[in-house]
C-alpha positions in Angstrom: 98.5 101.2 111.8 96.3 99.5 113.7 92.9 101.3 115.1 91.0 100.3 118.0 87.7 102.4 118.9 85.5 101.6 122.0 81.9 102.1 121.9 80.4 104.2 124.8 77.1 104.3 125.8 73.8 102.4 125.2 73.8 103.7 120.8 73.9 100.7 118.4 76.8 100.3 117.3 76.2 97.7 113.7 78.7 100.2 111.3 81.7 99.8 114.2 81.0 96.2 113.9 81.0 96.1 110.5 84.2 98.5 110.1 85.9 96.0 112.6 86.1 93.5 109.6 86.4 90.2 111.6 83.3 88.5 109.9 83.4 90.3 106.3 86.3 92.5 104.8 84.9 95.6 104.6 84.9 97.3 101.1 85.3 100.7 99.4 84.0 101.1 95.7 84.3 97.4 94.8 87.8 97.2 96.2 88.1 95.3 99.4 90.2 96.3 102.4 94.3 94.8 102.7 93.9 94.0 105.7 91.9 93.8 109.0 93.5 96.8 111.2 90.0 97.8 113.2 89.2 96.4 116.2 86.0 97.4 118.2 84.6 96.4 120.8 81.4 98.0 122.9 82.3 99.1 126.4 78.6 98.1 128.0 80.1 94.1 127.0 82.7 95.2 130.2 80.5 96.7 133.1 81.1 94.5 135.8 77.7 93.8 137.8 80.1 92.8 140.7 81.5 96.4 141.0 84.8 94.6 140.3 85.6 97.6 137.9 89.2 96.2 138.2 88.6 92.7 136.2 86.4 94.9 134.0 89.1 96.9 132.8 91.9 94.1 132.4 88.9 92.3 130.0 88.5 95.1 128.0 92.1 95.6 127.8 93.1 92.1 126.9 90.2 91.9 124.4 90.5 95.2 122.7 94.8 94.7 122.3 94.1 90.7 121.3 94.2 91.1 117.6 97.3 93.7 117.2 99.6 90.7 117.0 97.6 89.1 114.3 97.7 92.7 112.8 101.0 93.3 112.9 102.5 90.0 111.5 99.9 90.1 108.3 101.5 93.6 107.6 105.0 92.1 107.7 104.4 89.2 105.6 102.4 91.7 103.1 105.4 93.8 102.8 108.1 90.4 102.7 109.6 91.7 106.1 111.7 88.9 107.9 112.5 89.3 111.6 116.0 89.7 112.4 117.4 86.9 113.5 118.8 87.2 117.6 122.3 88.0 118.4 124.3 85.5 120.7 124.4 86.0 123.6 127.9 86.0 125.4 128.8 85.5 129.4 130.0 89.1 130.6 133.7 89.4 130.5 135.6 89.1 133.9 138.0 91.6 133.6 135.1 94.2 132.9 134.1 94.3 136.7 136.0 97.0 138.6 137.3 96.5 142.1 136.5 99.4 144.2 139.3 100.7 146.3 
């Protein structure tokens, strides 16, 4: 599971940060989190001043999605899950082409 919350509005937003976990692993009762799976970021960081809402949007997306890969491989490697490996790939048989009449 990976969770990704966007801040709206002008509030502070310190416990998001600090749920997001990048800088410190957050804790619960002296036992600290697995894994990183939050990531936050405030939407005021994305208003475009330009009116470019466009390039805005395509920021926010690319920075809030940025750390599921990271996410995602640490859960694999916590569990011992290998990727498959790829199946050849094999030139498309002639005779499976049919010649229309």
């Amino acid at each position: 599971m990976s969770i990704i919350i966007v801040g709206v509005g002008q509030a502070e937003f310190d416990a998001m940060v600090e749920l997001d976990g990048d800088d410190i692993r957050i804790s619960s009762r002296g036992k600290l989190a697995e894994r990183d799976i939050v990531q936050f970021v405030p939407f005021r960081d994305y208003m475009d001043r330009t009116g470019n809402h466009v390039l805005s949007m395509a920021r926010l997306a690319k920075d809030v999605l940025a750390e599921i890969p990271d996410q995602l491989i640490s859960y694999m490697k916590s569990r011992g899950i290998k990727p498959n490996t790829v199946p050849p790939v094999y030139p498309p048989d002639d005779n499976s082409q049919t010649n229309p009449v």
